[in-house]
C-alpha positions in Angstrom: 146.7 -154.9 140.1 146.0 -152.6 136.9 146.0 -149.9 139.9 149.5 -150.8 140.9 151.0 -150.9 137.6 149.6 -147.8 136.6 151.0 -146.3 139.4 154.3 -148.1 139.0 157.4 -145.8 138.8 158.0 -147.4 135.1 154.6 -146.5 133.8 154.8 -142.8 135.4 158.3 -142.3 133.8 156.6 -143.4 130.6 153.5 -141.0 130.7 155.8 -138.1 132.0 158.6 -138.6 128.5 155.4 -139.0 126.8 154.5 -136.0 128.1 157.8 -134.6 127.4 158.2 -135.7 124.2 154.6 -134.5 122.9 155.8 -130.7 124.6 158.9 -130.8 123.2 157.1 -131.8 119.6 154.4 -129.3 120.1 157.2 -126.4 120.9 158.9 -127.4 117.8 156.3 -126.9 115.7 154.9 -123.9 117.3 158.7 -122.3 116.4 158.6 -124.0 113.0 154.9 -122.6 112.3 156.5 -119.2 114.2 159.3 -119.0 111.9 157.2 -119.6 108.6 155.5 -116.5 109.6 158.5 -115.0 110.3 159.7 -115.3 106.5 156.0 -114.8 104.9 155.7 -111.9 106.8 159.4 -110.4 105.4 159.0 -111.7 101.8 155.8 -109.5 102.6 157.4 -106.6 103.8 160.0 -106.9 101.1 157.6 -107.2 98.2 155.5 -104.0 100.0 158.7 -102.0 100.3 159.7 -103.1 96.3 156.2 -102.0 95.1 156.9 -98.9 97.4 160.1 -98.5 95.6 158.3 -98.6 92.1 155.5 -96.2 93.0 157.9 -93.7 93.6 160.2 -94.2 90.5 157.0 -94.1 88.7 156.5 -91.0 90.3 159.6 -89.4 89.9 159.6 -90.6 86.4 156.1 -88.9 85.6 157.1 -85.6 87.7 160.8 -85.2 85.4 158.2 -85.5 82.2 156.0 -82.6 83.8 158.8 -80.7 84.1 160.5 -81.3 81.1 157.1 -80.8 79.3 156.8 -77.7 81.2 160.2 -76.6 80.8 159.9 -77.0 76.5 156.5 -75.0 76.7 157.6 -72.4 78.7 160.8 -72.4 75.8 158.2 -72.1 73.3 156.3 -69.3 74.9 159.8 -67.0 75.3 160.3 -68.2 71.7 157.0 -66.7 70.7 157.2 -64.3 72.9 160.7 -63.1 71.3 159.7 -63.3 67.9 156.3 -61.2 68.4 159.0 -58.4 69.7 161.5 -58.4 67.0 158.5 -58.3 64.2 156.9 -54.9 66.1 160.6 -53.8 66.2 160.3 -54.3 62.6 157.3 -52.7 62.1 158.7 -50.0 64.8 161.5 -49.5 62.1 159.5 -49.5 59.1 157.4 -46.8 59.9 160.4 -44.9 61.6 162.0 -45.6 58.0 158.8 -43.8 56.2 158.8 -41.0 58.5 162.2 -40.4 58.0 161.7 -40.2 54.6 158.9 -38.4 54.7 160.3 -35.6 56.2 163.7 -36.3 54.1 161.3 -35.4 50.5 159.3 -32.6 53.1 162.4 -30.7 53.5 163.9 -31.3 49.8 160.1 -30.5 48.5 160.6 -26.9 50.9 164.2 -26.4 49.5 163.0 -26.7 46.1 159.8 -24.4 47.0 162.1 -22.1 48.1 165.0 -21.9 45.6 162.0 -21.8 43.2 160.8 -18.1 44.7 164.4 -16.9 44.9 164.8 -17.5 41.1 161.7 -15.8 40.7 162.4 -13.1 43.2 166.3 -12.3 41.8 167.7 -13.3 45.0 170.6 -15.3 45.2 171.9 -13.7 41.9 170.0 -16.9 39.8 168.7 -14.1 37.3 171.0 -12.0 35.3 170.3 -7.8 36.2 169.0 -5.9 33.2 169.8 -2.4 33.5 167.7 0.2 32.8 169.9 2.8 32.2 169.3 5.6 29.5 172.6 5.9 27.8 174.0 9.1 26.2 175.6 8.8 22.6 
């Protein structure tokens, strides 16, 4: 008798919706469990592709700073640079400016010399002539 119910056509349609019912609940959750993955592992991926993001503006940030910090010191080595060359033009002047003037009291020192030995030599007519003559009275 228990045999014969449980093989009853009610009883198997019962088992097999039971059966039904437990698949269709089981394949449920595996897609709910499926899609909960499905939006951990994208909040994942977007939170790995923002930190990406950051490293790289973090990057970009520190490289402009290198180059601006390059960029000044390089500025301030031309600057240097320029200012050692216009104090040795300076000095390039300077001592053009004493040989110049050097030679400038040189030649008026020779000039001198040498208008001093044509006074003393009559040249140049700097001496009056004395004349020697014997005169006849």
């Amino acid at each position: 008798m228990v045999e014969e119910s449980l093989n009853s056509e009610d009883i198997k349609l019962e088992i097999q919706r039971q059966i039904d019912e437990g698949r269709k609940r089981l394949a449920n959750e595996v897609a709910t469990q499926l899609e909960k993955e499905k939006k951990a592992a994208l909040i994942e991926a977007r939170q790995k592709e923002e930190q990406a993001r950051k490293e790289r503006e973090e990057l970009d940030r520190m490289l402009e700073e290198n180059r601006q910090r390059v960029e000044e010191a390089q500025r301030r080595e031309a600057l240097e640079q320029l200012q050692k060359e216009e104090e040795r033009y300076r000095e390039l002047e300077r001592i053009q400016k004493q040989k110049e003037e050097a030679m400038l009291r040189k030649k008026m020192e020779e000039e001198q010399e040498q208008a001093n030995q044509m006074k003393l030599l009559g040249k140049n007519k700097s001496r009056p002539k004395l004349s020697f003559a014997i005169g006849s009275k």
